[in-house]
PLY file of the C-alpha trace (Angstrom):
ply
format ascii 1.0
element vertex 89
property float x
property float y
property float z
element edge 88
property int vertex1
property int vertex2
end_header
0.00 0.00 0.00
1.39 3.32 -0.95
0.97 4.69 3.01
3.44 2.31 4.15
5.97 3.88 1.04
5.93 6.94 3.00
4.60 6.51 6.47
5.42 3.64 9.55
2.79 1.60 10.84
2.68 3.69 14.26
2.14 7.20 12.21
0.55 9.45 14.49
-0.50 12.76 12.27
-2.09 15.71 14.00
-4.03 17.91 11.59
-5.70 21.02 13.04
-5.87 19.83 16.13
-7.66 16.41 15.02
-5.33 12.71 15.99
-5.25 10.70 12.86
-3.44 7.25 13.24
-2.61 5.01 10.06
-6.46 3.96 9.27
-7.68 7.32 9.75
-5.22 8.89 7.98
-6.20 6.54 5.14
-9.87 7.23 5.32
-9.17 10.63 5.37
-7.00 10.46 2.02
-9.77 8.55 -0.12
-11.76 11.40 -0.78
-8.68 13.77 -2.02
-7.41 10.88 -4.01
-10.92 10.19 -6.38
-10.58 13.69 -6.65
-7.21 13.17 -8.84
-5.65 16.66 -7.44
-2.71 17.85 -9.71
0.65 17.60 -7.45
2.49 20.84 -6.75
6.20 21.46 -7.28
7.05 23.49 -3.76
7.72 22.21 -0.73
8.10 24.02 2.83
9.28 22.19 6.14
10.00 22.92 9.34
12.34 21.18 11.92
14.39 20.96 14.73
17.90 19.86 14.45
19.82 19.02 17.93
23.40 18.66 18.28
26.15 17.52 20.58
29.70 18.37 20.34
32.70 18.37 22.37
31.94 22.06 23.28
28.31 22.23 24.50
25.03 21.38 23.04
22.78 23.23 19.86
19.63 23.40 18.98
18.42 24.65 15.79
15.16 25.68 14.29
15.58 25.01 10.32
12.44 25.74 7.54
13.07 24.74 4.66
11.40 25.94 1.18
11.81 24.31 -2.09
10.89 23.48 -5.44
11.01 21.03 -7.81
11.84 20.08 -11.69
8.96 18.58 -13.33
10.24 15.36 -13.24
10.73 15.43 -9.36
14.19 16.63 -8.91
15.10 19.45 -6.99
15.48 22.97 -7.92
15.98 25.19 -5.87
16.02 25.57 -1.69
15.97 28.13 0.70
16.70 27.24 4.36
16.27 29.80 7.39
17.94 28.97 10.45
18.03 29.93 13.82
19.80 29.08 17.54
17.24 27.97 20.13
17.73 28.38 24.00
19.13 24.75 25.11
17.50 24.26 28.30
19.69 21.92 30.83
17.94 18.86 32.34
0 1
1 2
2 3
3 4
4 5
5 6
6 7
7 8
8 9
9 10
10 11
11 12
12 13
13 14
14 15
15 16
16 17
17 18
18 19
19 20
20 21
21 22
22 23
23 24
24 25
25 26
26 27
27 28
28 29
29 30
30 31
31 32
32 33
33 34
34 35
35 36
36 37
37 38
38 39
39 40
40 41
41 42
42 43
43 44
44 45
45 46
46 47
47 48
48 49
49 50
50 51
51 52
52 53
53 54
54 55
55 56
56 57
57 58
58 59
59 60
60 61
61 62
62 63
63 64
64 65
65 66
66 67
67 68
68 69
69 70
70 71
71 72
72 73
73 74
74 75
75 76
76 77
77 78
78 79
79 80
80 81
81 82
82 83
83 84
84 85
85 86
86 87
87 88
């Protein structure tokens, strides 16, 4: 099944607010799908990158904005970045 391409068994999605686990994110992609929507070729993302080195410990808030070739590949990206507080526990 194509979910399990791009999603683990456990896949927990929250979507406004709303808990979607892998059967109800299913059900809720059935209707979009019949609907044969045309893909888009941008991308944004954000995430949280953590790091440990010798010297002390980062964390980083990256988004990410990109956009594809036709064919899939990618064509351009744009990244923002920026040091978060690392709090000690």
């Amino acid at each position: 099944m194509i979910a399990d391409r791009y999603h683990a068994p456990d896949i927990v999605q929250i979507a406004d607010g709303h808990r979607m686990d892998r059967d109800n994110l299913i059900e809720h992609t059935r209707p979009v799908r019949k609907n044969r929507p045309t893909a888009r070729d941008r991308i944004a993302a954000r995430s949280t990158l953590y790091v440990t080195n010798r010297k002390r410990d980062l964390a980083m808030e990256v988004y990410f904005f990109g956009e594809f070739t036709p064919d899939g590949r990618m064509r351009r990206g744009h990244m923002l970045t920026r040091t978060l507080p690392v709090t000690e526990t």
